[in-house]
Structures are given as structure tokens and as C-alpha cells.
N, C-alpha and C positions, 0 to 999 in steps of 0.2 A: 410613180410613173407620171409624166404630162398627163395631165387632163385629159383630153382627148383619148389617149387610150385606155386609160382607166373606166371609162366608163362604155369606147367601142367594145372591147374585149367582155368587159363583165358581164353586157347584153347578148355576145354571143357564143360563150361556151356554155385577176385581175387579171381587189385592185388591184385598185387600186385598182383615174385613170386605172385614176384620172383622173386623177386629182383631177388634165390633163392641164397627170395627169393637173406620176403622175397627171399639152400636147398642141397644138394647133388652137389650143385654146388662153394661152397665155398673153397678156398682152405683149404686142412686139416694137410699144413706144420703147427707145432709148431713154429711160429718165439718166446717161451722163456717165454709161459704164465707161470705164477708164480705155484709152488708146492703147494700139497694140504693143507699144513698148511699154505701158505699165503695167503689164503682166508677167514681161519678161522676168523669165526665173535666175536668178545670180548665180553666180559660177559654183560658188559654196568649194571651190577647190576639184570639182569633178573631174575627171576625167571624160570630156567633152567627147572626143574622138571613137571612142570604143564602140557607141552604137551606130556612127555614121553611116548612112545608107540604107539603114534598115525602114521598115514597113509598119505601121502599128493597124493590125483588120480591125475596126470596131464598129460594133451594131450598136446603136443606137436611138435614142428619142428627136427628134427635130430641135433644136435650138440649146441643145445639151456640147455639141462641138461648135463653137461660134468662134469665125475668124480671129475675134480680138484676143483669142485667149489659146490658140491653136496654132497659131501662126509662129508668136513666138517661141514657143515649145517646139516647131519645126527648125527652126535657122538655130536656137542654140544646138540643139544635139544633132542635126545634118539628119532627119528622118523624115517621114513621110505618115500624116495622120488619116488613114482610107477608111471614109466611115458610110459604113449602110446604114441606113435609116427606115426602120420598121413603122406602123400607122395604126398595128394592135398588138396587143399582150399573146394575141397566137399568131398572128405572123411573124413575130418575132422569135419564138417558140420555132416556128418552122422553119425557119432560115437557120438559125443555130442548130437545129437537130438534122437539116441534110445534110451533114457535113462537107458541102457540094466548096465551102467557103471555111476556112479556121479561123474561127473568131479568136483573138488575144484579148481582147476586153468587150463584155455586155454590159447594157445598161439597162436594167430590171427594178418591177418592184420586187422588195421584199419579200412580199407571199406568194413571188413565183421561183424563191431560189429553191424553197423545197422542191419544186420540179423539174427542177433543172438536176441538182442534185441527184434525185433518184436515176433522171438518165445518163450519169455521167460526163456529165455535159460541160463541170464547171469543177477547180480545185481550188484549195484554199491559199488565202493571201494570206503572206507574211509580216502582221502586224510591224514588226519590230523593223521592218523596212520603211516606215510609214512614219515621218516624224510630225507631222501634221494631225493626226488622229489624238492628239492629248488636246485638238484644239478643237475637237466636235462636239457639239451642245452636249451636256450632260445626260438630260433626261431620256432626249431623243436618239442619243446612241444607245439607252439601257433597252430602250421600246425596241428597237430596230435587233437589238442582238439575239432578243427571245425569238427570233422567226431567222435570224440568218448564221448562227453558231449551231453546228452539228459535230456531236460527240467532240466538242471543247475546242473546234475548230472553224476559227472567223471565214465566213465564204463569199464574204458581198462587205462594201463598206459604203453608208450614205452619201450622198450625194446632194439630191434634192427633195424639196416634202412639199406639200401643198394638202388642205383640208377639204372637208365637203361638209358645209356646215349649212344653215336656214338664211334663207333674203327675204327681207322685209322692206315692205314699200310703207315707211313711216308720213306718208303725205297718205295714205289711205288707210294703213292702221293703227290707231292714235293708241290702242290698249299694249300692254308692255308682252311681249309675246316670248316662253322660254322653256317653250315643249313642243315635241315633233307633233303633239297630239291637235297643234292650229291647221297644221294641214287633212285633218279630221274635221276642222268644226266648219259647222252647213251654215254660219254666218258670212263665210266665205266660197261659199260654192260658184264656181264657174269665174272664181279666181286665181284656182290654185294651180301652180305649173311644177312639175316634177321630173325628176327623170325616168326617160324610157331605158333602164337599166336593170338588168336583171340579178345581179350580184348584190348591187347598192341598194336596193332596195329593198332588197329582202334583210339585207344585215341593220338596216337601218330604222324599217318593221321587225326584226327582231330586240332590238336595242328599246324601240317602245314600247315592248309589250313586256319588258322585264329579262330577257331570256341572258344569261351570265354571258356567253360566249355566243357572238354574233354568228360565227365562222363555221362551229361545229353544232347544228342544229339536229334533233332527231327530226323522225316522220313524223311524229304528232306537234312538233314545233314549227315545222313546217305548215303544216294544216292549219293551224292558228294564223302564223304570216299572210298565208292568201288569203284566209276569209278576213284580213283586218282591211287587207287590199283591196277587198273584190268591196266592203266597205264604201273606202276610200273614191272608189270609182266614179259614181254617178256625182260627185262634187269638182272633179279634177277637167279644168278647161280643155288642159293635153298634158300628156307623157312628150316632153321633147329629147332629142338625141342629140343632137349640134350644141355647142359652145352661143354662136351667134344668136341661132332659134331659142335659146333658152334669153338670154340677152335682150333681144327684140321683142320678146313677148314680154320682158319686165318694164321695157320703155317706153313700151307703145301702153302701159297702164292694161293691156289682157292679162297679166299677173297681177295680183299684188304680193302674194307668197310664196315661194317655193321651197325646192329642194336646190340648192345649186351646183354647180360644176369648181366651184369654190373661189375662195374670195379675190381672185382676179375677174372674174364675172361681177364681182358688187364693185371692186373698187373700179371699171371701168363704165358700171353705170355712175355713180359719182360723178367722174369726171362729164357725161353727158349731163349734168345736171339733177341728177334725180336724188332722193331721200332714199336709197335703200341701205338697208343695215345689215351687218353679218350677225347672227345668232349662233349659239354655238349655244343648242339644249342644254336642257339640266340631264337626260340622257345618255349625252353626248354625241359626238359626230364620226366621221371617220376621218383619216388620214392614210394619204398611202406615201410612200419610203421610196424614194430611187435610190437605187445600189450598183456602183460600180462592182462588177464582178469577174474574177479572171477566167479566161478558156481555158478548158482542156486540156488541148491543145497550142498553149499560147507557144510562138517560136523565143521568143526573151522573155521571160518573166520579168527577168530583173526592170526591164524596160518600162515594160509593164507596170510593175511596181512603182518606178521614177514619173510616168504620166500619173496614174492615179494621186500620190501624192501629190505634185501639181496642180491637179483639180479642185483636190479640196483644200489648199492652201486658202489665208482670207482674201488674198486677192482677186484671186479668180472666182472664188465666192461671193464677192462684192459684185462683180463683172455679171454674173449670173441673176444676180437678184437683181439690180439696174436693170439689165434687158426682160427680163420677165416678171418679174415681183412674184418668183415662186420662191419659197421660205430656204434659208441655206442652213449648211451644213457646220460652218465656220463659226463658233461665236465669234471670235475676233476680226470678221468682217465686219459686224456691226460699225465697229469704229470708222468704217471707210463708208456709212452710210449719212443720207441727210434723216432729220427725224421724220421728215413723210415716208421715205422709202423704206424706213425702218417700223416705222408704224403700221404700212402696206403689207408690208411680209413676216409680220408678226416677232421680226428680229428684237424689237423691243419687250416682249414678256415670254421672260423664261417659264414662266408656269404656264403656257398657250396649251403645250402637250397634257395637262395631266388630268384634261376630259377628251381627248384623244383615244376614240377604237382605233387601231390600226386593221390598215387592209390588209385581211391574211387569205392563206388557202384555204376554199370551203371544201366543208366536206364533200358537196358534188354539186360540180357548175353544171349537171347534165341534169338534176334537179330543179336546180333554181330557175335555169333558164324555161324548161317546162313549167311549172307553176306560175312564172311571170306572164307567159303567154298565153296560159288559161285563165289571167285576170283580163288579160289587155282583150281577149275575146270573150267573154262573158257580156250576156245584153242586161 
């Protein structure tokens, strides 16, 4: 999920965004994504005509349908891309389930196709429609399949990924730092900026304290999480919620460490000048998964299936990672990258994922978010 909502959503029942998330948090420089006619899809011998006129509903993330990569996908098949644009992981949820609207295609993390799933809300894509899927990162489709295959059936296919990993301000912390456990240490007190998220945080106080599975926590795993929290407290400058607030407080030097909203938040202090670094614990971090996933109710499937592959063709995965420098889908985009933007988006190291938790469904976000709220009020 965009950022943004990865992390609105998880504070208030995903991830996942959020990454955003993964959202309005991704940077919106153009580093040179390709012009509308270089996305354009080739004829390949199709039968062009067949879907003319038709409608494709899609809900989705903000900057996930971007003119440059839409447009032509319109004028060759003569259709019409109508796309709602959700701003959390349950309003999106809610829009899909009043079926006031038939979505043909959602755009989701991961660890909400299980809930979608359960209401019926979402059917399974037909791989073998999909020639572009022999061209998804390896590792990151195996990660992605254990949370979106149900009884041997693909329901969501990748999209986009972005991490939530540690920023360091190396002009103020000169010691080599490579455990969540720095955002504990009282050398740094009333430096440390974290997220106001309720989901994240606790998976990621679980991830420190050892616990196998971030996602499915008992009650006395939970009890350990908050008192490591309630801890953490009286050292933490603020709990921020915004992309920018997390941002400004690492610029303005009231951070020097945090939690981040992920490495679009460092590589855009970078470019304001600053020394921060992305860390990625010995722990590890999270990662949330956006999946293209089909409605229910979709009116063409086939269609359907013909824009999904589109999307994550390398081109248009190129197109994606230029405009946001959130991580693709495509290896073979790569090649259409320069080494910065490929270095940005981690398209350059196939082994990025394999300290990677992925953002999945917890056992109860009606928990988490209680427990977060009785740390954030606690004197």
C-alpha cells in the first residue's frame, strides 16, 4: 500500500501504508518517467475492437493510475479508465463492500486480500492470462504469494512495495547503529521520532523482542509489546503521523533517529542535504505488498486481465518507479533505469527482500490499536 495509508489505516483499526504505502507520501519529483507514447502497449495482433467503449471501475491508491501510463492504454483499446481513489486501508474496505459502486479492479495490500476474501468481495485471476508475471522479482512474488494464494488460488498479483525501515542522522550519530533496539537507548532521548501507528509498531516491537510471527501475537505477547513501549516513552521527542511531519522533524535536526515511513522519506532528505541513512535491522523491517486484485463483480474480466498485465509490464513499471521511487514489480524494468533510480528503489539488490517481514493481517487491529493508545496515554 502507498505509505500514506499504510500507516493512516494501521493507526486506526493495514499494512501495510504504508509503506505509503503502500501514499501521498511518496516523492512526486518526475526523475524522467517515459512519455505517454512510450508506454503505449503494441498491438501484439489483438483484437483491438472487441472491448471498445467499455468502462474499467477501479479503486485505487493515488498515483498508482498516472496519466502517462493510462492514457495510452485508453486510445489503444477505445475504453475508459474510472478510477476512485481511497486515502486508507478502511475506506477502501468500505467503498468496495457497499457495493453502491462494482469495482473490476482493487488496488490493496496484501494483508488485506484475506479480508476481502472472506467477504466475498474479490475472485481469482487467471495466471495464465498474465504473460508478464514470469517477469516479477522472484523472491518478492514467493513473499507475496504466502498471504495472497488461497486453496491454490492466486487472488491479488504485485504491483508495488515500499519498506519501513530505521533513518539515521549520520552527522549526529557517528556509532554504526543495526538494531531497533537504538530507538531504546537514553543516549538519545528527546531525539527519537517514531511513528504514531498502531499496527507498525507493535509488529515491529514485536520483531524486537524476538517474537517469530509479528502478525499473530498472543495476549501475553502483546503485554510484553506495550510495556517495552510504555519504555520507550519518556525518550521519544513525538509519535508523528504525516509523511512531511516525520520529514521536517529529521531536517530541522529534532530527530536524529527514527522509525520511518520508508526510504522515500530518507532519499528525499538526501536530496535536501542532509546525512541520513536507511537501516534495515539485524531484526528486520517491514514491507507492505500492493496487489492488483480483481472484483467480484468485475463486468470483463478478460479486460481486466489485459490492463493488469499492462501494469506490470517493465515499462510501465519503469514509469512507476521514476515518478515515485516506490520499489517495482518488474525486474526487467531495471534496465530502463539510471543507477541512481535504481539504487532509490532498491531495484538494484535482489536480496533487499530477504530481511523483509511483510505487512500481514493481525490477529486483531481492535487490540493493537487499544494497547497503542494506552501507551500514547500513559504519564
Amino acid at each position: 500500500m502507498k505509505l500514506k495509508h499504510v500507516l493512516i489505516v494501521l493507526m486506526s483499526v493495514v499494512i501495510l501504508v504504508g509503506l505509503s504505502g503502500c501514499g501521498g507520501n511518496a516523492s512526486s519529483t518526475n526523475t524522467g518517467a517515459g512519455t505517454a507514447s512510450s508506454a503505449a502497449p503494441s498491438n501484439g495482433g489483438e483484437d483491438l475492437a472487441k472491448f471498445k467503449g467499455e468502462t474499467i471501475n477501479v479503486l485505487s491508491w493515488e498515483g498508482y493510475q498516472e496519466e502517462e501510463w493510462v492514457k495510452p492504454f485508453e486510445q489503444k483499446y477505445g475504453v475508459t479508465v474510472k478510477v476512485t481513489y481511497a486515502g486508507s486501508v478502511d475506506e477502501m474496505f468500505a467503498k468496495a463492500a457497499s457495493g453502491s459502486v462494482k469495482y473490476d479492479l482493487i488496488f490493496m495490500d496484501g494483508g488485506s486480500v484475506s479480508r476481502y476474501h472472506k467477504m466475498d468481495l474479490i475472485q481469482p485471476i487467471d495466471l495464465t492470462k498474465l504473460k508478464n508475471t514470469s517477469q516479477l522479482i522472484a523472491n518478492m512474488k514467493s513473499l507475496n504469494d504466502k498471504h495472497v494464494v488461497k486453496d491454490g488460488k492466486t487472488y491479488a498479483v504485485p504491483f508495488a512495495w515500499g519498506s519501513l525501515p530505521m533513518m539515521v542522522n549520520t552527522d549526529k550519530i557517528k556509532e554504526p547503529i543495526d538494531s531497533w533496539n537504538a530507538l531504546w537507548d537514553p543516549k538519545y532521548s528527546g531525539k527519537i521520532v517514531t511513528l504514531d501507528d498502531a499496527a507498525n509498531q507493535t509488529a515491529m516491537t514485536a520483531m524486537l523482542l524476538g517474537f517469530e510471527d509479528p502478525y499473530n501475537l498472543t495476549d501475553e505477547q502483546l503485554t510484553q509489546v506495550k510495556n517495552k513501549l510504555l519504555e520507550q516513552k519518556p525518550l521519544v521527542r513525538t509519535y508523528y503521523a504525516g509523511f512531511e511531519d516525520g520529514k521536517n522533524l529529521m531536517a530541522s535536526d529534532e530527530g536524529w533517529i527514527g522509525f520511518s515511513m520508508g526510504p522515500t522519506m530518507i532519499t528525499d532528505l538526501q536530496k535536501e542535504g542532509k546525512n541520513v541513512v536507511e537501516v534495515i535491522p539485524k531484526e528486520g523491517a517491514l514491507v507492505w505488498i500492493d496487489n492488483a486484485v480483481l472484483g467480484k463483480d468485475a463486468k470483463d474480466p478478460e479486460l481486466v486481465h489485459v490492463y493488469i498485465d499492462y501494469l506490470i509490464s517493465s515499462e510501465v513499471q519503469a514509469q512507476l518507479i521514476k515518478k515515485t521511487s516506490y520499489g517495482g514489480v518488474n525486474a526487467d524494468s531495471a534496465t530502463m533505469l539510471t543507477d541512481e533510480e535504481k539504487k532509490v528503489s532498491h531495484m538494484d539488490d535482489p536480496n533487499y527482500f530477504n530481511n523483509l517481514v511483510y505487512v500481514a493481517f493481525p490477529e486483531s487491529f481492535e487490540k493493537r490499536v487499544k494497547l497503542w493508545n494506552e501507551v500514547k496515554a500513559a504519564q
